[in-house]
C-alpha positions as CSV (number, residue, x, y, z in Angstrom):
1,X,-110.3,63.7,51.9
2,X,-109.9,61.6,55.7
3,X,-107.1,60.5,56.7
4,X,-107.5,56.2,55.4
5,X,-104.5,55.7,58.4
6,X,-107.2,57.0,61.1
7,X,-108.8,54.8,63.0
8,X,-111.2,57.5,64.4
9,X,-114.9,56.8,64.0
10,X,-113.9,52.7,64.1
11,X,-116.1,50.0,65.3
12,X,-115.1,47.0,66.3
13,X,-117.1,43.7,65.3
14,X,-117.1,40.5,66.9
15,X,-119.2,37.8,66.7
16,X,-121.5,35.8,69.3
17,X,-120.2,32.1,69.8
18,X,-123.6,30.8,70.4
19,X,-125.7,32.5,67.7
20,X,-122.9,33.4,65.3
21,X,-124.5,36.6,65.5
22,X,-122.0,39.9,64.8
23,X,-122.4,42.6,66.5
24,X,-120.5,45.9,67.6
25,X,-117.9,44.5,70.6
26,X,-119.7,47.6,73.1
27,X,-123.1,45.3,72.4
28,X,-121.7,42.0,73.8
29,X,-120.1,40.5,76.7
30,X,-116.8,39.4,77.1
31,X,-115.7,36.3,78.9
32,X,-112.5,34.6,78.9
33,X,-112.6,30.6,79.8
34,X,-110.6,29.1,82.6
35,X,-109.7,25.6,83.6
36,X,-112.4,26.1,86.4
37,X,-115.1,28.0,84.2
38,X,-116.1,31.2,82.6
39,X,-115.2,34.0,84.0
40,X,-116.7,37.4,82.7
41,X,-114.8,40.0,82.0
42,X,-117.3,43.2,82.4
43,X,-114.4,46.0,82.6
44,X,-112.5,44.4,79.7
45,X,-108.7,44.4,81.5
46,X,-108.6,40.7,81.6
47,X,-105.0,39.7,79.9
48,X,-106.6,36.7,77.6
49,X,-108.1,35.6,74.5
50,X,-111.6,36.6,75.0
51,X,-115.0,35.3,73.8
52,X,-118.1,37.0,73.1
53,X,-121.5,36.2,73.6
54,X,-125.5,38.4,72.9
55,X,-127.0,39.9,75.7
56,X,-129.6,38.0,74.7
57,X,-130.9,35.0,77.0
58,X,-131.2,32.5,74.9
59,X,-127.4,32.4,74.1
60,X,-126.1,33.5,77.4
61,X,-128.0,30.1,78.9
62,X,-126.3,28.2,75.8
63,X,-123.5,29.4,76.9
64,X,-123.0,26.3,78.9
65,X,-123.8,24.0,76.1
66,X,-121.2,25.1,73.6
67,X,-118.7,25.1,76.0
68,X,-119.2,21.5,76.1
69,X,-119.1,21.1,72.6
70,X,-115.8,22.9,72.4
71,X,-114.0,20.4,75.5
72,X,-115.4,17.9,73.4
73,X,-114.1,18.9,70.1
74,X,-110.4,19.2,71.9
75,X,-110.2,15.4,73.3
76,X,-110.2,14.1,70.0
C-alpha cells in the first residue's frame, strides 16, 4: 500500500490565463506582473504570486490583451 502522506510521483497543475487551458506547471511559463510590466520568471525564484501562460503563441501574444482586461476590471 503507498504511503497517501507522500507527495512523491506529484504533478502540479496550473492553468493558462489566456486559454484557461490546464496543464502540468513544468509545460508553462511563469510570469509575475509588476507595476512596469510582466516580467518572466524562467528559473522560478521569483518571490511573487505567479501567473501562468501555454507556450503556445496565440496566448503568449494575448498575453497583452488580458492584462488589460484585468487593470480594467480593478478600476471599478
Amino acid at each position: 500500500m503507498p504511503n497517501m502522506n507522500s507527495k512523491a510521483g506529484h504533478i502540479p497543475i496550473r492553468t493558462c490565463v489566456v486559454c484557461r487551458e490546464k496543464s502540468a506547471q513544468s509545460q508553462l511559463l511563469s510570469f509575475v506582473l509588476l507595476p512596469g510590466g510582466i516580467a518572466y520568471d524562467i528559473a522560478r525564484v521569483l518571490p511573487a504570486r505567479k501567473q501562468y501562460v501555454c507556450r503556445k503563441w496565440a496566448c503568449v501574444s494575448g498575453l497583452a490583451k488580458w492584462r488589460k482586461k484585468r487593470q480594467r476590471g480593478k478600476r471599478a
